[in-house]
Backbone as a ProteinNet text record, in pm:
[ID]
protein_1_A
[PRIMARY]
XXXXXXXXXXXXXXXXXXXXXXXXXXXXXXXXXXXXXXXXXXXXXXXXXXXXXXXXXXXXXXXXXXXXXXXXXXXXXXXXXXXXXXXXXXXXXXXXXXXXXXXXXXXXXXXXXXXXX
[TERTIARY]
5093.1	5134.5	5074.6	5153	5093.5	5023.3	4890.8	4813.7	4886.3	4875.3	4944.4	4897.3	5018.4	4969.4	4885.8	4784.9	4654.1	4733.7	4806.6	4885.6	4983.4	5044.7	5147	5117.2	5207.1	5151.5	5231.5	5133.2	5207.1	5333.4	5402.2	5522.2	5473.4	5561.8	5488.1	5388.4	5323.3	5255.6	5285.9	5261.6	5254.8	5178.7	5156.1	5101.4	5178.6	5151.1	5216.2	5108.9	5094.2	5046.7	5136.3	5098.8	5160.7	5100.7	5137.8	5032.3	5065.3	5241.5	5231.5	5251.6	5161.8	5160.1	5004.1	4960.7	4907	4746.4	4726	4642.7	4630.9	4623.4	4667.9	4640.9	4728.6	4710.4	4766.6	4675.1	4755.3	4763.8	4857.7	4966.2	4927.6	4904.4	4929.9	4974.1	5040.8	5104.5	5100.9	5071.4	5040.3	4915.4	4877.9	4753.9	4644.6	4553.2	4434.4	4319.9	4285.5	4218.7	4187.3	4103.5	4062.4	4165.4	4272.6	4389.1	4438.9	4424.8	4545.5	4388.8	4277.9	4218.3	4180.3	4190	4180.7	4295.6	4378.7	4488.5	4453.8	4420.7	4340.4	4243.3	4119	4030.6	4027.9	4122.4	4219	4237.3	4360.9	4444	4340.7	4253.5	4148.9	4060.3	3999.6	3902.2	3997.9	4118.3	4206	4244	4231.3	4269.7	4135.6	4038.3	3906.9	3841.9	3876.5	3869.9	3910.2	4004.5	4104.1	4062	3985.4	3937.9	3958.7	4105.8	4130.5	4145.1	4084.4	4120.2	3980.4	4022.2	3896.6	3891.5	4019	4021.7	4150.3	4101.6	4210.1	4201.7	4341.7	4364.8	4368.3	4307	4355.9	4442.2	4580.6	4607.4	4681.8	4611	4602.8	4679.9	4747.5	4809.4	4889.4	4939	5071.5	4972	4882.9	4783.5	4765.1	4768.6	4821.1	4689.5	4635.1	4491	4389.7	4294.1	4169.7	4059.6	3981.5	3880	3748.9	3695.3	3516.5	3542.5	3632.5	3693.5	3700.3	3801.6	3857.2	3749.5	3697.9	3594.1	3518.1	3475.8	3329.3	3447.4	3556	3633.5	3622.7	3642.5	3634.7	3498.6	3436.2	3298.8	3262.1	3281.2	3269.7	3315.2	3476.5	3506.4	3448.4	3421.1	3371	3274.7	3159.7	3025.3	3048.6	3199.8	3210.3	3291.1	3327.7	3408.2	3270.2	3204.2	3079.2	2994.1	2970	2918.6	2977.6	3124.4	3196.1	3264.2	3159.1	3166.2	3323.3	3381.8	3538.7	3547.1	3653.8	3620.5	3728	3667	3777.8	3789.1	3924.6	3974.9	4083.6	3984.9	4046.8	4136.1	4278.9	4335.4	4381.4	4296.7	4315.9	4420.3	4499.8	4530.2	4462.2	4528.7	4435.6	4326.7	4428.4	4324.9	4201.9	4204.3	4117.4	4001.3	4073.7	3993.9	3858.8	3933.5	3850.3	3759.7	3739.9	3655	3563.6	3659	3515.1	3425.4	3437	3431.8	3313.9	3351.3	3259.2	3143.6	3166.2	3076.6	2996.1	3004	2941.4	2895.6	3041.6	3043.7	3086.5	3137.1	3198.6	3141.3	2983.8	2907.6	2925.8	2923.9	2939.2	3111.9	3162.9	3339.6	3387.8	3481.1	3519.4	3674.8	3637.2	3820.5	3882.8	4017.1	4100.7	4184.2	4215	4376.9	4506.1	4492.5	4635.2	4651.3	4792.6	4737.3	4791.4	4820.8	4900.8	4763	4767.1	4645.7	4687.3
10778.3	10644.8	10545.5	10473.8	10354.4	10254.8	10191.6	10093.9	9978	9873.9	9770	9679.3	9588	9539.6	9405.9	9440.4	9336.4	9199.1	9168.6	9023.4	9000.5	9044.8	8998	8869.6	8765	8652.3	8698	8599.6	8661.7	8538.6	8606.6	8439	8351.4	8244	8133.9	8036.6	8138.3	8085.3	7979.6	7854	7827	7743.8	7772	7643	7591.1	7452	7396.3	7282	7245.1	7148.4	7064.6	6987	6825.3	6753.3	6782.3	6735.6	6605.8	6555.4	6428.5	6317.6	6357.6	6226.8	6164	6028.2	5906.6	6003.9	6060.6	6177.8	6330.4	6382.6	6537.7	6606.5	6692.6	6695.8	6909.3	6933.2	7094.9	7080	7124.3	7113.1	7258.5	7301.4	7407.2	7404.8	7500.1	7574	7681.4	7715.8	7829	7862.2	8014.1	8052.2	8041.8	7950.5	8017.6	8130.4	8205.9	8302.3	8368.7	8500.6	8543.9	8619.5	8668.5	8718.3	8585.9	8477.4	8354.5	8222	8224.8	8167.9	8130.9	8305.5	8289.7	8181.1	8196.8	8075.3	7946	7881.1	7760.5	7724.4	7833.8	7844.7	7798.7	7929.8	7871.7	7717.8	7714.2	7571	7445.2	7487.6	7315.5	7379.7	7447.2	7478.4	7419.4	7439.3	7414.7	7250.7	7177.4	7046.4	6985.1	7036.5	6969.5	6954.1	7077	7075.6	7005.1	6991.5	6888.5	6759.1	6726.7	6615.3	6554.9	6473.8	6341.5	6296.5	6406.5	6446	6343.3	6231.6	6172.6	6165	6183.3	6252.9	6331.9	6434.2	6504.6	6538.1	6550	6575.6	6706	6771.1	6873	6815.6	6860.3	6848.3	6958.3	6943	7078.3	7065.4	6917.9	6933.3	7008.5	7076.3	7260.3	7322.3	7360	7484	7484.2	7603.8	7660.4	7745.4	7807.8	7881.8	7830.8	7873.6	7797.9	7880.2	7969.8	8059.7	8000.9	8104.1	8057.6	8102.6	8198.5	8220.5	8102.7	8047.7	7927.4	7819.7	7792.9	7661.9	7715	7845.1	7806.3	7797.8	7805.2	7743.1	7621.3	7540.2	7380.3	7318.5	7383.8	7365.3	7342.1	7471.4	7545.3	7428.2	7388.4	7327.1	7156.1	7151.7	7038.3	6992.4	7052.9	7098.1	7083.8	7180.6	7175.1	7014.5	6948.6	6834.4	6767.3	6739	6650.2	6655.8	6840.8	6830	6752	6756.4	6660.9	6537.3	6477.8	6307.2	6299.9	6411.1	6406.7	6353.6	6311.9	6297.9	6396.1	6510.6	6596.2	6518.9	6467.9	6432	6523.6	6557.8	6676.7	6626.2	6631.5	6578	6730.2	6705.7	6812.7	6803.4	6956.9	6954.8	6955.9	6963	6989.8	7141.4	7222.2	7358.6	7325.2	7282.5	7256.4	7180.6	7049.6	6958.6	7046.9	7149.8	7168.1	7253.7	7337.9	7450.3	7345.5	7200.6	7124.7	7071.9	7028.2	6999.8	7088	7222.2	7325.9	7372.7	7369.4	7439.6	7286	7209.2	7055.1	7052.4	7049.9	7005.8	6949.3	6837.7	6742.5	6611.1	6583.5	6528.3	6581.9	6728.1	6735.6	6783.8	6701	6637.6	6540.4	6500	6360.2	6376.5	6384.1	6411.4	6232	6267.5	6161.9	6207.2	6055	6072.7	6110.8	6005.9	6030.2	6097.4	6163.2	6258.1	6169.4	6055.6	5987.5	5887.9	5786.4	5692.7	5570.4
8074	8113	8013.2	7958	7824.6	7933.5	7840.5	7925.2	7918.6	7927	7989	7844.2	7817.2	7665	7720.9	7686.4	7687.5	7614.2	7504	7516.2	7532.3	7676.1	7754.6	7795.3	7803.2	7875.7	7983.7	8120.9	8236.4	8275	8344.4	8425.3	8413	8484.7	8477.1	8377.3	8316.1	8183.6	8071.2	8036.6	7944.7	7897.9	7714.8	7629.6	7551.5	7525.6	7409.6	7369.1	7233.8	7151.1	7106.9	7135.3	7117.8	6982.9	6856.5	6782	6716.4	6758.1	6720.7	6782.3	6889.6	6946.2	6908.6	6944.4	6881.3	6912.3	7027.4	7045.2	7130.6	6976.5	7021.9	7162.6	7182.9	7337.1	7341.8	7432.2	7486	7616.8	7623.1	7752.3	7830.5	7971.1	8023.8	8115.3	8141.8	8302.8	8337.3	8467.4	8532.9	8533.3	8530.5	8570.7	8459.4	8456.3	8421.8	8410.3	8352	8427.6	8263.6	8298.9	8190.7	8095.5	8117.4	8031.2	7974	8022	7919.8	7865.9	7902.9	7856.8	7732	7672.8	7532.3	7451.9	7507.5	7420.6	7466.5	7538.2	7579.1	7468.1	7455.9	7383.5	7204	7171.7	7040.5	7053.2	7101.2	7082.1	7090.5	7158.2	7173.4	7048.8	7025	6878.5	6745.3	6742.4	6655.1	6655	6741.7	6808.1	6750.4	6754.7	6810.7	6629.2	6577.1	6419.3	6320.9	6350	6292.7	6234	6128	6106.5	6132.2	6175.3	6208.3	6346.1	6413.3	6586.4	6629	6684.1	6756.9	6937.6	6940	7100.9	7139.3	7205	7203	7407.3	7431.3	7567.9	7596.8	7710.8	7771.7	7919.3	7878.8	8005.6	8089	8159.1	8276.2	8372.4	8442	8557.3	8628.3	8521.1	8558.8	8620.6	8610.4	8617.7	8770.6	8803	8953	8975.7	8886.7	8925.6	8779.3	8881.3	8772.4	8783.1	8681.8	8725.4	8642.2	8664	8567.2	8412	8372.8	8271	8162.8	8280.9	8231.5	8189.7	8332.8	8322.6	8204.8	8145.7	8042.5	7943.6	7913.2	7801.5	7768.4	7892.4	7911.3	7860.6	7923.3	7857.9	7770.9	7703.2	7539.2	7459.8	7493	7391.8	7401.3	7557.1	7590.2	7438.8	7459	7390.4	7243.5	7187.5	7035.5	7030.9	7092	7062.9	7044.5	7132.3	7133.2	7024.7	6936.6	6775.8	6715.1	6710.5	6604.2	6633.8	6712	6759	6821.1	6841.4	6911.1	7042.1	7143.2	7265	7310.1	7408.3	7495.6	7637.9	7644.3	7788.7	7835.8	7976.6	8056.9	8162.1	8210	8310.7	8396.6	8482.8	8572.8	8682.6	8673.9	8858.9	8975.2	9110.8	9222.6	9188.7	9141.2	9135.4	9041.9	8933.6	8818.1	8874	8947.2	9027.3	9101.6	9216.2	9299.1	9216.4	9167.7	9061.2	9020.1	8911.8	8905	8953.5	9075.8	9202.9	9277.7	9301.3	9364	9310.8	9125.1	9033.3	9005.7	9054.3	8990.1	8881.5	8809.2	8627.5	8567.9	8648.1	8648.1	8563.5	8551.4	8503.2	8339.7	8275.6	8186.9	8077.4	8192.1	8134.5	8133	8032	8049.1	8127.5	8245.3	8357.4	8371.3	8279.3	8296.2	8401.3	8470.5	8550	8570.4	8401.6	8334.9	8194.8	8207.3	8064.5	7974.4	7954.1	7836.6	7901.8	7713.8	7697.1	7837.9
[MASK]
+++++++++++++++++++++++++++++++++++++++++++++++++++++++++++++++++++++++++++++++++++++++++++++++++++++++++++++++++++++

């Protein structure tokens, strides 16, 4: 029996980068979790690098599940935006919300409302 291809994305899933708008932005939908995090991970390291990137959006409002996977992504990149004087603004869904919410880490994110300035 073949194992299951480790980069399947699952349903529901998606990313997209928005890179010309006035500030860059990755878009998601569906599940968070440790199989699709890694592309989260990417796309904001890549966003966040970007020399001319002085704030860049995550916006999350699609996102239907939200794990710890996920959150130390948010983090992570939280952390690398902040080396390079960047600002990461996170616009969360309800799911995203509550995780930040429960894990109280909320203090070390900048959670916008709205995902446009």
């Amino acid at each position: 029996m073949p194992a299951a291809d480790q980069n399947a994305t699952p349903p529901g899933f998606g990313i997209t980068l928005d890179t010309a708008a006035a500030e860059p932005r990755v878009v998601v939908t569906g599940e968070l979790d440790l199989l699709t995090s890694p592309q989260l991970q990417e796309a904001l390291a890549g966003l966040i690098a970007d020399e001319n990137s002085r704030r860049v959006v995550a916006d999350l409002t699609g996102v239907t599940f939200f794990d710890s996977s996920a959150l130390n992504v948010v983090l992570h990149a939280q952390r690398q935006a902040g080396e390079r004087d960047v600002e990461l603004a996170v616009v969360p869904s309800p799911a995203v919300s509550r995780v930040i919410e429960l894990t109280g880490v909320a203090e070390h994110l900048s959670v916008a409302d709205d995902p446009r300035p």
